[in-house]
ZATOR-140748 format. One record per residue: residue number from 1; chain; x, y, z of N, C-alpha, C, O in turn; residue in one letter. Coordinates in steps of 0.02 Angstrom, whole numbers, plus 50000, padded with zeros to 5 digits. Each point is the difference from the previous one (the first is absolute). Example, Ala and Ser with C-alpha at 12.3 -4.5 7.8 and 13.67 -1.06 7.14 Angstrom:
<sites>
{pos = 1; unit = A; nu = 50660; nv = 49716; nw = 50390; cau = 49955; cav = 50059; caw = 50000; cu = 50045; cv = 50060; cw = 50000; ou = 50052; ov = 49999; ow = 50033; code = a}
{pos = 2; unit = A; nu = 49930; nv = 50054; nw = 49931; cau = 50042; cav = 50059; caw = 50003; cu = 49961; cv = 50055; cw = 50037; ou = 50025; ov = 50055; ow = 50008; code = s}
</sites>
This chain:
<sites>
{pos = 1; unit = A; nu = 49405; nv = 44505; nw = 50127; cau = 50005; cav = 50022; caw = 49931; cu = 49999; cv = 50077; cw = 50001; ou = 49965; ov = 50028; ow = 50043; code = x}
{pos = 2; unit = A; nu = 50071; nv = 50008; nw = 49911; cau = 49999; cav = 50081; caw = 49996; cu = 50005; cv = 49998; cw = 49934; ou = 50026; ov = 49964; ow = 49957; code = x}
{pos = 3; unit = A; nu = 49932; nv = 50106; nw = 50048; cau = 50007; cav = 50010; caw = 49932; cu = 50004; cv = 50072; cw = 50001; ou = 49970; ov = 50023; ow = 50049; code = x}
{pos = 4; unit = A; nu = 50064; nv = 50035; nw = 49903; cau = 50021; cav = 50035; caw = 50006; cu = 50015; cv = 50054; cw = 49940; ou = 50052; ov = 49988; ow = 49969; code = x}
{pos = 5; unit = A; nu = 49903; nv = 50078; nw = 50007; cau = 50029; cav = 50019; caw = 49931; cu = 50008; cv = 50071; cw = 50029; ou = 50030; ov = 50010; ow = 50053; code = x}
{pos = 6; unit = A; nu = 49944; nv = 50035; nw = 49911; cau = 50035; cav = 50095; caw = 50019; cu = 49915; cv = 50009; cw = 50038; ou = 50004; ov = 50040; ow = 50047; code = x}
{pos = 7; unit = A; nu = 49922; nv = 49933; nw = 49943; cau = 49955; cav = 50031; caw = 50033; cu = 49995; cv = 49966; cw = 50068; ou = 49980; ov = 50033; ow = 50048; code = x}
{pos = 8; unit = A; nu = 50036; nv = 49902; nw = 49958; cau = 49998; cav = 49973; caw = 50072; cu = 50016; cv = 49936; cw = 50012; ou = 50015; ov = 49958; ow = 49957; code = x}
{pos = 9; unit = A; nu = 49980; nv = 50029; nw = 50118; cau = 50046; cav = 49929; caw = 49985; cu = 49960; cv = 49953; cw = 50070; ou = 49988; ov = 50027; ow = 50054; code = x}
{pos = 10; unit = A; nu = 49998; nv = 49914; nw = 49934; cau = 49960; cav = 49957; caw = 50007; cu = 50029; cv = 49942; cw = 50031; ou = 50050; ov = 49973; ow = 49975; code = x}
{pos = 11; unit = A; nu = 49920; nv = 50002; nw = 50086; cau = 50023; cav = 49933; caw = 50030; cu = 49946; cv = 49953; cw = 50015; ou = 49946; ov = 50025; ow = 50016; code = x}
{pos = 12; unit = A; nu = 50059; nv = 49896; nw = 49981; cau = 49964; cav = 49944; caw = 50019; cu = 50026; cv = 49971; cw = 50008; ou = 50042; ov = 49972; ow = 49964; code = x}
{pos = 13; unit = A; nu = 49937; nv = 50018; nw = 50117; cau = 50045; cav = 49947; caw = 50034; cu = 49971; cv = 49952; cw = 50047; ou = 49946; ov = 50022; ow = 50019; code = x}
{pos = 14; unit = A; nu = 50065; nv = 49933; nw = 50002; cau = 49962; cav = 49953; caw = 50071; cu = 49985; cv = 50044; cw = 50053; ou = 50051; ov = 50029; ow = 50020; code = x}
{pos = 15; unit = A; nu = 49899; nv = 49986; nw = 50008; cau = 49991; cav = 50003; caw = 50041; cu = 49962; cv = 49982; cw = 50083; ou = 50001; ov = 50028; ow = 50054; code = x}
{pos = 16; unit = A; nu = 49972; nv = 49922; nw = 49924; cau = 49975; cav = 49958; caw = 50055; cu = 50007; cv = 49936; cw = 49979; ou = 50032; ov = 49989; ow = 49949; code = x}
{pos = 17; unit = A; nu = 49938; nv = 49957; nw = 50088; cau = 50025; cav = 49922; caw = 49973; cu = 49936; cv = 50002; cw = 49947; ou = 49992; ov = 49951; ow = 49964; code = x}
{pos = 18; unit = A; nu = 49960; nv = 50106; nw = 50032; cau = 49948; cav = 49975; caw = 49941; cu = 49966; cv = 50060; cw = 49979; ou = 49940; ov = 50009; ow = 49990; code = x}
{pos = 19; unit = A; nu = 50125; nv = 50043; nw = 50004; cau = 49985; cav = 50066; caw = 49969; cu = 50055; cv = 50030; cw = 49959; ou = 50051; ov = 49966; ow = 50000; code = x}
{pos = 20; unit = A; nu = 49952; nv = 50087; nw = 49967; cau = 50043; cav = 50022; caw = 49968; cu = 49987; cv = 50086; cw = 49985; ou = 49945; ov = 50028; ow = 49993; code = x}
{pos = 21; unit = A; nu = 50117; nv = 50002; nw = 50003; cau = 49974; cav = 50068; caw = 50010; cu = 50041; cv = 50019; cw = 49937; ou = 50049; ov = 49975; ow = 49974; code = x}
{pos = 22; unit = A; nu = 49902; nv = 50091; nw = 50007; cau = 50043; cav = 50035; caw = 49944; cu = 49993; cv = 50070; cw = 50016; ou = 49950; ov = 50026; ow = 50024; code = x}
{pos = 23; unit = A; nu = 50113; nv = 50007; nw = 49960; cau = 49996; cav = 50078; caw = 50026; cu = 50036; cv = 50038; cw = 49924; ou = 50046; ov = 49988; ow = 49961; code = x}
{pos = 24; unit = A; nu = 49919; nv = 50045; nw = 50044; cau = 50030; cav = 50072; caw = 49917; cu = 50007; cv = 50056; cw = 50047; ou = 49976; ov = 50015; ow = 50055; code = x}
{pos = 25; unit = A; nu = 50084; nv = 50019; nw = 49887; cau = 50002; cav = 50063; caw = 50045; cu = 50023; cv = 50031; cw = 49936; ou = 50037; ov = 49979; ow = 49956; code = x}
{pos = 26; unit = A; nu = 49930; nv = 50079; nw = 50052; cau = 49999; cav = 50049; caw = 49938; cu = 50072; cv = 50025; cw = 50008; ou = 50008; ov = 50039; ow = 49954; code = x}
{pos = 27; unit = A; nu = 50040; nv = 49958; nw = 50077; cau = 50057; cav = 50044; caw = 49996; cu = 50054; cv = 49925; cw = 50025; ou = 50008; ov = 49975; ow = 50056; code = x}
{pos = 28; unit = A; nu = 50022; nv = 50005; nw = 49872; cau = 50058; cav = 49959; caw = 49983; cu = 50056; cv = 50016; cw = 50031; ou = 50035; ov = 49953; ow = 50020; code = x}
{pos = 29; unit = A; nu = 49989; nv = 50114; nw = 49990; cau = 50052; cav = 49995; caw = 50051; cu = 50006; cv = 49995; cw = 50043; ou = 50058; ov = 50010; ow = 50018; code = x}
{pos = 30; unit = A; nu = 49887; nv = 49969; nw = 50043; cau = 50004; cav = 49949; caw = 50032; cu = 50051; cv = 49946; cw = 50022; ou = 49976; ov = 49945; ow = 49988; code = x}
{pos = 31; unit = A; nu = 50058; nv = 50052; nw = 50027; cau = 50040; cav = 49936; caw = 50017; cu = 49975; cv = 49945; cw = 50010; ou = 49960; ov = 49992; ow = 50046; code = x}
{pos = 32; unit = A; nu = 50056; nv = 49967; nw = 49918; cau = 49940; cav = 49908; caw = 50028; cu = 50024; cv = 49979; cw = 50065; ou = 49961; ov = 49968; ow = 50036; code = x}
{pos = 33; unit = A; nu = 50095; nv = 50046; nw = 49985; cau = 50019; cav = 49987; caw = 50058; cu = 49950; cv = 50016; cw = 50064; ou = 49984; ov = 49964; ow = 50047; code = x}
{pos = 34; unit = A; nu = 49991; nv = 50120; nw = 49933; cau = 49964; cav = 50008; caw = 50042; cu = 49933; cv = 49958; cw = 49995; ou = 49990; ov = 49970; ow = 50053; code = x}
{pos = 35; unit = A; nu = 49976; nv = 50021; nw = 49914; cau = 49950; cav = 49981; caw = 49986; cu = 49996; cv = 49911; cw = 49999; ou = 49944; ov = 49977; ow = 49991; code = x}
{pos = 36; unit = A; nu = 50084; nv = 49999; nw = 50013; cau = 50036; cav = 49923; caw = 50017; cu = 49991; cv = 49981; cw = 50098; ou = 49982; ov = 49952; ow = 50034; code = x}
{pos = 37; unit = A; nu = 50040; nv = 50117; nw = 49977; cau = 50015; cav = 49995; caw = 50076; cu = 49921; cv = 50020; cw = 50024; ou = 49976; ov = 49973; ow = 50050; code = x}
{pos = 38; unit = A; nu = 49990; nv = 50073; nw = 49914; cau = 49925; cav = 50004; caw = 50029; cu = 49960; cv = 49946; cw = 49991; ou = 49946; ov = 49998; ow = 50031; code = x}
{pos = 39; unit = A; nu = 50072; nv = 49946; nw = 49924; cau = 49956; cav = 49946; caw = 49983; cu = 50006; cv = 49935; cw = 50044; ou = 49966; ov = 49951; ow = 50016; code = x}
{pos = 40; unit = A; nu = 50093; nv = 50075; nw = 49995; cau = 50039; cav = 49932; caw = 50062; cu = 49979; cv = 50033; cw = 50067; ou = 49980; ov = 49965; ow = 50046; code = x}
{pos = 41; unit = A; nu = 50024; nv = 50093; nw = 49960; cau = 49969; cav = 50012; caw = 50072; cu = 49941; cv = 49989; cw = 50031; ou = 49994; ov = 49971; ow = 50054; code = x}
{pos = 42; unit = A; nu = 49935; nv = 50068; nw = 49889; cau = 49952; cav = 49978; caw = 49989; cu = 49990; cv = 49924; cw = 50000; ou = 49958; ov = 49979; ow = 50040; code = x}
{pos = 43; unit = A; nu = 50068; nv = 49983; nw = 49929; cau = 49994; cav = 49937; caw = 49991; cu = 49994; cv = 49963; cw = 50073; ou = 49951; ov = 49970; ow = 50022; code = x}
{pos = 44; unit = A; nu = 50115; nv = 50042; nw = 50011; cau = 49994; cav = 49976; caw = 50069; cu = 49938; cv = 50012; cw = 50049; ou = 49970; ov = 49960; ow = 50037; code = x}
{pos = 45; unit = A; nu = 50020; nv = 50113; nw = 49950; cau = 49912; cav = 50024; caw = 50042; cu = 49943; cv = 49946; cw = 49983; ou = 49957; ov = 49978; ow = 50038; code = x}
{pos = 46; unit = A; nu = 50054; nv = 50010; nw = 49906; cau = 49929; cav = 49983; caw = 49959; cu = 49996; cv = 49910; cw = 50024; ou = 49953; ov = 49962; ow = 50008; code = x}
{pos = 47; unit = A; nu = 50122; nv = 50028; nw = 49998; cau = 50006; cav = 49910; caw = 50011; cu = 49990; cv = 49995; cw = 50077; ou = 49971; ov = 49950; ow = 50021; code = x}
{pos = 48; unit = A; nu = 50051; nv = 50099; nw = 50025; cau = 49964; cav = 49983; caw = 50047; cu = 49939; cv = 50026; cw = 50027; ou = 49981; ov = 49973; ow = 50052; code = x}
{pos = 49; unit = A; nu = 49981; nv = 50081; nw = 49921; cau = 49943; cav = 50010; caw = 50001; cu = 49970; cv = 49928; cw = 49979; ou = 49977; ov = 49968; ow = 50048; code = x}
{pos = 50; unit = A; nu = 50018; nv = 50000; nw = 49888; cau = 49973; cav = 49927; caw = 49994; cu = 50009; cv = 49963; cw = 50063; ou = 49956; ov = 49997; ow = 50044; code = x}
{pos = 51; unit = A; nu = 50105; nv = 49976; nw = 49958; cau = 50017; cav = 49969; caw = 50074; cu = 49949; cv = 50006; cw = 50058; ou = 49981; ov = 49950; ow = 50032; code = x}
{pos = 52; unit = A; nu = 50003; nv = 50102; nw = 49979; cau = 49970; cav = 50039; caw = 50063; cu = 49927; cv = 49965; cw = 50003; ou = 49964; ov = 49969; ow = 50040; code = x}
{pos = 53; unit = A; nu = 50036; nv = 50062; nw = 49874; cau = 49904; cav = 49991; caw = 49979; cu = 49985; cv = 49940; cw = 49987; ou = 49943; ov = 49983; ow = 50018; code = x}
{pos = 54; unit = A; nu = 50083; nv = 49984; nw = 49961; cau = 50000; cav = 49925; caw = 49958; cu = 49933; cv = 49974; cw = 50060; ou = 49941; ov = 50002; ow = 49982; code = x}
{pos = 55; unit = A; nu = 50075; nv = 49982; nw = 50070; cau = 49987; cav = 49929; caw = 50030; cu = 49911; cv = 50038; cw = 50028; ou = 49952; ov = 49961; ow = 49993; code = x}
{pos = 56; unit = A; nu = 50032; nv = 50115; nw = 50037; cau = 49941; cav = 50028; caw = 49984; cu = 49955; cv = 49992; cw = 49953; ou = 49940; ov = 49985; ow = 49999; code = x}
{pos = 57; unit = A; nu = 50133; nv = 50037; nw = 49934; cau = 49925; cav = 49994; caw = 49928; cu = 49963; cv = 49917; cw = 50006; ou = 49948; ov = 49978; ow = 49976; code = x}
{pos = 58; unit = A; nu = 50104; nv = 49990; nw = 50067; cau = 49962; cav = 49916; caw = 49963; cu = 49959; cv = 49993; cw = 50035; ou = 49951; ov = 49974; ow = 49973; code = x}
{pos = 59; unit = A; nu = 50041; nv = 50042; nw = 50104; cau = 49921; cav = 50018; caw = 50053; cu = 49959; cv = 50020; cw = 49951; ou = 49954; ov = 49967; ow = 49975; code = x}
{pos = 60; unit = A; nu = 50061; nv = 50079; nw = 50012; cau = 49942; cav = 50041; caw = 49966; cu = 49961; cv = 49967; cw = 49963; ou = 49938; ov = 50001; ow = 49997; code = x}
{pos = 61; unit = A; nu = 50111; nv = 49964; nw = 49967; cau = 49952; cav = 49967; caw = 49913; cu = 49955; cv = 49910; cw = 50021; ou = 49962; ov = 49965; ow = 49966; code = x}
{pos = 62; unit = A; nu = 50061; nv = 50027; nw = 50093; cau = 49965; cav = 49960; caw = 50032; cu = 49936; cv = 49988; cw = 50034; ou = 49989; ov = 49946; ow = 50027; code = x}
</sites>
């Protein structure tokens, strides 16, 4: 979702299988393009950072 007027412009989107991220940025001219592509990049870090961690955190809580 974006949202977008003349003071800034705003995204929420999926970002993990049980998170969601939202980013503002005070300066709308911005391209969403760019900012689309940092959420998807990020996104990938963050899904396999989980991956990595997942099967540790469940030791742990045991």
């Amino acid at each position: 979702m974006e949202v977008r007027n003349s003071n800034f412009a705003a995204f929420i989107d999926i970002f993990t299988s049980n998170t969601y991220v939202m980013v503002v940025m005070s300066d709308p001219s911005i391209p969403s393009a760019a900012t689309l592509i940092n959420i998807r990049n990020a996104r990938k870090h963050f899904e396999k950072l989980e991956r990595v961690d997942g099967p540790k955190q469940c030791l742990l809580m045991r």
